[in-house]
C-alpha positions as CSV (number, residue, x, y, z in Angstrom):
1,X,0.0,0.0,0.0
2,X,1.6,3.4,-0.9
3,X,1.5,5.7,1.8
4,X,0.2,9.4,1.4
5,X,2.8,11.9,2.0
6,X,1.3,14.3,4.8
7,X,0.9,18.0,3.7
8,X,2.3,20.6,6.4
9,X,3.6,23.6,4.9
10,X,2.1,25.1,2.1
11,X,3.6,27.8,-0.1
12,X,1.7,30.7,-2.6
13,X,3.8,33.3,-3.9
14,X,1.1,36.7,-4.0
15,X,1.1,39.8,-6.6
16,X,-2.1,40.9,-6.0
17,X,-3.2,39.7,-9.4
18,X,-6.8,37.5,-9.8
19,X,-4.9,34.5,-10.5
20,X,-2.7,34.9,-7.3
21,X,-5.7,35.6,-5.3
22,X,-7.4,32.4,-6.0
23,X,-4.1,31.0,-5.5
24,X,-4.3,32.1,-2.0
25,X,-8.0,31.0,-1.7
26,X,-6.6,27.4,-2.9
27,X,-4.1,27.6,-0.9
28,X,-6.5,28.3,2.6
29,X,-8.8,25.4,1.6
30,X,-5.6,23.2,1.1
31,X,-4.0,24.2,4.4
32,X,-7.5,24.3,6.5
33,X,-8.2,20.2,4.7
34,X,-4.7,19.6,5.7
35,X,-4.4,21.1,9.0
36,X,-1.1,22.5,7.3
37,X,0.4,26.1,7.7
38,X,0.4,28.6,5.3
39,X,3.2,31.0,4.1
40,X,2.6,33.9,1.8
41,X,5.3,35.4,-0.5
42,X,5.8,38.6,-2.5
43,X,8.7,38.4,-4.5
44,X,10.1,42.1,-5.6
45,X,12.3,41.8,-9.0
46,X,15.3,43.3,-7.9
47,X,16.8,43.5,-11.1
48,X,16.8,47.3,-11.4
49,X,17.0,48.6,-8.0
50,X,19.6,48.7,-5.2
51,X,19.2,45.8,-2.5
52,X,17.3,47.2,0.1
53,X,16.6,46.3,4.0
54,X,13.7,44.6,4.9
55,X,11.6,47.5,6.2
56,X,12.5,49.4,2.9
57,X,10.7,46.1,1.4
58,X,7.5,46.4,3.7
59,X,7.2,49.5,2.6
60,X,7.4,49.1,-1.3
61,X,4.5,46.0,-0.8
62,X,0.7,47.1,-0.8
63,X,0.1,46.1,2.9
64,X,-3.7,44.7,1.6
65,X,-1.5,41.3,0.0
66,X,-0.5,40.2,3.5
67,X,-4.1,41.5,5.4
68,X,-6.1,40.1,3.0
69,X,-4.3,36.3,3.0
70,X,-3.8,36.4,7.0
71,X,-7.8,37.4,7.2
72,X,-8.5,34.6,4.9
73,X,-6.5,32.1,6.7
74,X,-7.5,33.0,10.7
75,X,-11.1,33.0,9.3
76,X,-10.6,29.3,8.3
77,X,-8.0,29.0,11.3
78,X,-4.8,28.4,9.2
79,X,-1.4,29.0,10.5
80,X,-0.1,31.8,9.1
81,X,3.3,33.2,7.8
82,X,4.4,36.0,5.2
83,X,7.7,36.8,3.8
84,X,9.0,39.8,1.4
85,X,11.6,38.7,-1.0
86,X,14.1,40.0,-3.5
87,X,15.7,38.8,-6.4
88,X,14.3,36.7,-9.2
89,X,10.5,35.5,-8.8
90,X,11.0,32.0,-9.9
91,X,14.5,31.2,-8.4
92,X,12.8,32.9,-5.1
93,X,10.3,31.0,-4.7
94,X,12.0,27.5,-5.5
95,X,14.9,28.4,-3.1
96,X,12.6,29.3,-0.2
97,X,10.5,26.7,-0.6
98,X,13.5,24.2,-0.6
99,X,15.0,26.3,2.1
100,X,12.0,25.8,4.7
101,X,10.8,22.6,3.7
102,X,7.7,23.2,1.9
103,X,5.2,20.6,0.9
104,X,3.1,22.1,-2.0
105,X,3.2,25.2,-4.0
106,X,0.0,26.4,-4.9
107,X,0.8,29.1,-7.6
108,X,-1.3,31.3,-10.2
109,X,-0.9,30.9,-13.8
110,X,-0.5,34.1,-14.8
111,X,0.6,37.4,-12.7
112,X,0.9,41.1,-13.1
113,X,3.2,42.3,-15.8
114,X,5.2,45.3,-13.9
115,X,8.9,44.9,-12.8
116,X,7.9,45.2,-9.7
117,X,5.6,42.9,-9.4
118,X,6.1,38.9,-10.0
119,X,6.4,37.6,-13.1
120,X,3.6,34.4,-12.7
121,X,3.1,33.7,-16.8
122,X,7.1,33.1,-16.8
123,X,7.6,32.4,-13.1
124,X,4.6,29.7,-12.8
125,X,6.7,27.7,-15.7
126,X,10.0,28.1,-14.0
127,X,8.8,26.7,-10.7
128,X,6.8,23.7,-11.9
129,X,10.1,22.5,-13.8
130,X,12.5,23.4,-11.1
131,X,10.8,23.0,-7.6
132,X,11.7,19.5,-5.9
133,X,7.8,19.3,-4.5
134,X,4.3,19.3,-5.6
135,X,2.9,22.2,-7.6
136,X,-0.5,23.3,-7.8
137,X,-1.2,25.5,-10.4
138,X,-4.3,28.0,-10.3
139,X,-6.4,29.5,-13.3
């Protein structure tokens, strides 16, 4: 009998974007199903600005990304984690998610198209090829 793999931490990189919003509402459902935590990423494409410090980042991120995913996961009583992140979206979110041991990915298809937002046409791709776990990917 094959064993299920038990889900724990669950990972949804967040622009803000329709896709990336039911993302995070897949990723709730999964989490609350699972009894599993939830962190929520925003990855800022560094490749045109300075590095900054982490408050600068807080600052640059519409604060309603993070409210609106930890409203959504206390309502359905989720553990709940978010984390600003520079560099490339893609490479970001594969490395923290084999950095913290993260179960699934639950990532939207398609993103918003500004530099400094994530890139989730492009980026989706790159992490289903790359990332060493399960990837969900949201319409």
């Amino acid at each position: 009998m094959i064993e299920r793999q038990k889900i724990k931490k669950i990972l949804v990189p967040l622009d803000g974007s329709k896709n990336s919003l039911r993302g995070l509402e897949a990723g709730v459902h999964l989490a609350k199903e699972h009894e599993a935590s939830l962190t929520v990423i925003h990855v800022i494409h560094m490749s045109h600005k300075k590095e900054l410090r982490q408050k600068e980042l807080e600052e640059e991120v519409p604060p309603t990304f993070f409210l609106l995913a930890k409203k959504l996961a206390v309502k359905n009583g989720v553990p709940f984690y978010s984390r600003i992140l520079t560099g490339d979206p893609g490479h970001s979110i594969v490395e923290y998610s084999d950095s913290h041991n993260i179960d699934v990915i639950v990532i939207g298809a398609r993103g918003l198209s500004d530099f400094k937002k994530i890139f989730l046409g492009s980026v989706s791709s790159y992490v289903m090829h790359k990332s060493k776990v399960a990837v969900m990917l949201i319409k």
